[in-house]
C-alpha positions as CSV (number, residue, x, y, z in Angstrom):
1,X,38.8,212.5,4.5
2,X,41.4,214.1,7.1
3,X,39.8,216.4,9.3
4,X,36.8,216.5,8.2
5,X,34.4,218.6,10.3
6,X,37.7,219.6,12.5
7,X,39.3,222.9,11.9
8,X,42.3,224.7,13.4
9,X,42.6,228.4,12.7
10,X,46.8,229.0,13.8
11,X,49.0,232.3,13.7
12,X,50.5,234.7,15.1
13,X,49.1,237.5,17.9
14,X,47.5,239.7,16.0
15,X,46.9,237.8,12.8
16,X,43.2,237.3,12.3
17,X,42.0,234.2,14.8
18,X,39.6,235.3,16.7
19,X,38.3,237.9,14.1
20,X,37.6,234.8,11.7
21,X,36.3,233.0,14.7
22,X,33.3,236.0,15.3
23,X,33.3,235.7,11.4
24,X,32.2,232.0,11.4
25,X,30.1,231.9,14.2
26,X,27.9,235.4,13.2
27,X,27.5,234.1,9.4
28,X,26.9,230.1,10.7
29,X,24.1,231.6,13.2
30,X,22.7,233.8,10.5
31,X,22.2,230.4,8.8
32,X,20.0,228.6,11.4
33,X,23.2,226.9,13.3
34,X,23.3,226.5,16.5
35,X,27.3,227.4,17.6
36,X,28.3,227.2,21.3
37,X,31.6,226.8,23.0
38,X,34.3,229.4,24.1
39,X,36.2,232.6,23.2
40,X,39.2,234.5,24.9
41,X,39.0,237.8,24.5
42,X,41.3,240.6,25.7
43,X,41.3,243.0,28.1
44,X,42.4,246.1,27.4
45,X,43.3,249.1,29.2
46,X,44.5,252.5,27.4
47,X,45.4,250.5,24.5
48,X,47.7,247.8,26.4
49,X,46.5,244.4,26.9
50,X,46.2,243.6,30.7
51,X,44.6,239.7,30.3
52,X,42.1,237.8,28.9
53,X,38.7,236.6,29.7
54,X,37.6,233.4,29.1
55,X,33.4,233.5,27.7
56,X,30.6,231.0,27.2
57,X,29.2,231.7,23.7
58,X,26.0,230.6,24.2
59,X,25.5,232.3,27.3
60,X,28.1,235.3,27.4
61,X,29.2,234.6,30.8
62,X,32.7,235.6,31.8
63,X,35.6,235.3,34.1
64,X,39.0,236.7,33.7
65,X,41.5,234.1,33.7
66,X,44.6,236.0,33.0
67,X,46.3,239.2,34.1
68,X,49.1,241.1,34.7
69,X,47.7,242.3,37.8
70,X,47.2,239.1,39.4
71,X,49.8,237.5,41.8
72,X,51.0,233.8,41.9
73,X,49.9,230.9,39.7
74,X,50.8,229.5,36.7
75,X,52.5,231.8,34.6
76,X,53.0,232.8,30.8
77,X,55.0,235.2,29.5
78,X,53.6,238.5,31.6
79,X,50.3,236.8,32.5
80,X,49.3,235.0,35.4
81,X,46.6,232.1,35.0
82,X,43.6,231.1,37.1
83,X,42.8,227.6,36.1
84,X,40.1,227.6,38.7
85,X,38.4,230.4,36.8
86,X,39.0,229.4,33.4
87,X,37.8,225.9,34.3
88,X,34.7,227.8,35.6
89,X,33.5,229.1,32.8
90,X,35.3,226.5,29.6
91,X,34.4,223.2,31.3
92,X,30.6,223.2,31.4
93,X,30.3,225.5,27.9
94,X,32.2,223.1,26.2
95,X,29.9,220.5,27.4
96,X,27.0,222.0,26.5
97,X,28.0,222.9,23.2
98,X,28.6,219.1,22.6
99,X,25.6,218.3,24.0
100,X,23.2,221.3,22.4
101,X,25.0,222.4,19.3
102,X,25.9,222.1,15.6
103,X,29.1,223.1,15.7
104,X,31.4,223.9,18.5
105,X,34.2,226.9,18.5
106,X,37.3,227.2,21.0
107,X,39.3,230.4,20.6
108,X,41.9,229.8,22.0
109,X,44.0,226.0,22.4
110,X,47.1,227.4,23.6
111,X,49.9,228.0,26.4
112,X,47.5,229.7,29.0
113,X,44.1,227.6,28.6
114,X,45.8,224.0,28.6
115,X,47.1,224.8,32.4
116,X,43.8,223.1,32.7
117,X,43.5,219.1,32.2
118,X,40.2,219.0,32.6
119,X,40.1,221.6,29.2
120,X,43.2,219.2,27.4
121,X,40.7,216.5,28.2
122,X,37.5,217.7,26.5
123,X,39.6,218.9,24.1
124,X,40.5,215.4,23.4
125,X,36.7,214.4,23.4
126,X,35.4,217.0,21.2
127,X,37.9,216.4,18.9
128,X,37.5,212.7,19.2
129,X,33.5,213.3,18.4
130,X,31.5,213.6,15.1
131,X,30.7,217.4,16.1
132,X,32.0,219.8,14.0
133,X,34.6,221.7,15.9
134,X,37.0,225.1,14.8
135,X,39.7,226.1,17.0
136,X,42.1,228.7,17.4
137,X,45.9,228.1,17.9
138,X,49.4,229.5,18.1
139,X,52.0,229.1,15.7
140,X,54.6,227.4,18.3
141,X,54.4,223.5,19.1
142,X,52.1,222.2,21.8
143,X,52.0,218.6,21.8
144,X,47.7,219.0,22.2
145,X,47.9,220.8,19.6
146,X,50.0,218.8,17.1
147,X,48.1,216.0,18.1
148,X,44.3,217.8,17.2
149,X,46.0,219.1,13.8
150,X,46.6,215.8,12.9
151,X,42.7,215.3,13.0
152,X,42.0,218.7,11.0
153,X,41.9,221.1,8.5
154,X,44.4,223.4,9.2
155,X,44.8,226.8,8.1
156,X,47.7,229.5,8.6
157,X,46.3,232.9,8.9
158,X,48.1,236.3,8.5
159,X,47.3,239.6,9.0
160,X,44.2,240.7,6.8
161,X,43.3,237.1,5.8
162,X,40.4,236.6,8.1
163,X,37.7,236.8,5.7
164,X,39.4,234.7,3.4
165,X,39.9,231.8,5.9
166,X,36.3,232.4,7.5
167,X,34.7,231.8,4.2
168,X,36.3,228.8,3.4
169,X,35.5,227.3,6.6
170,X,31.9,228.6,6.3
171,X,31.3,226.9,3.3
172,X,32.7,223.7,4.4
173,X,30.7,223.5,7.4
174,X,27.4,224.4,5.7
175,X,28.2,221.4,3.2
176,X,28.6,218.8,6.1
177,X,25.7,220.3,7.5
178,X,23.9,219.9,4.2
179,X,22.7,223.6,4.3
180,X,23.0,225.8,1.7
């Protein structure tokens, strides 16, 4: 079957990704699965998002990666990239979710983290695996992207639609993992 045990979660800012991302992984880890990997979330300050952070799952280590404030780089839209920090923190959590867990989650594949070839690359691997692996992604064409779709499930999420997606995912993933 296409994409089985490979998910991609796309939309729009704002739409529901990472909330069905934290949906997955807190009702998969109630169940006895062991998820590791890597989540982006935002920093905020007075209600305006300044950057993101790039964190290990398994261990909650973190590093911000993009900001407004910083100077120089790689640059999208008002954010300025550290690949040296994101690769920091993504690289070796990615690896040791391969190694170490049931299934493996990457919020976010887009713009900002695949500055990094060394994250397009284990990209590649994971999804390349047998490990069961859900990502996050952006609505517009990335070629990584198009290609990992191709391998996947894919669902569109809107606003409001997180549980809905998060349950199916969660029910597919305990079948392959033959848990009920």
């Amino acid at each position: 079957m296409r994409g089985e045990g490979k998910y991609i979660i796309r939309g729009r800012p704002g739409s529901g990704k990472s909330t069905a991302i934290n949906i997955i992984k807190q009702q998969l880890e109630r169940k006895g699965v062991i998820v590791g990997g890597i989540k982006t979330p935002e920093l905020r300050e007075g209600g305006i998002r300044r950057g993101f952070f790039v964190e290990n799952v398994l261990t909650g280590e973190q590093a911000l990666f993009a900001s407004t404030t910083f100077k120089g780089g790689p640059r999208v839209s008002k954010y300025y990239i550290r690949v040296k920090e994101f690769e920091k923190i993504a690289i070796p959590a990615l690896s040791k979710a391969m190694e170490k867990c049931d299934v493996v989650i990457v919020d976010e594949i887009g713009k900002m983290e695949l500055f990094s070839k060394s994250f397009a690359d284990i990209i590649r691997q994971i999804w390349l695996s047998d490990i069961i692996a859900i990502g996050t992604a952006p609505v517009y064409r990335i070629p990584l992207v198009e290609e990992i779709c191709n391998k996947s499930k894919v669902y569109w999420i809107d606003r409001g639609k997180a549980d809905y997606v998060a349950a199916s995912i969660i029910e597919d993933v305990l079948s392959l993992l033959d848990i009920l």
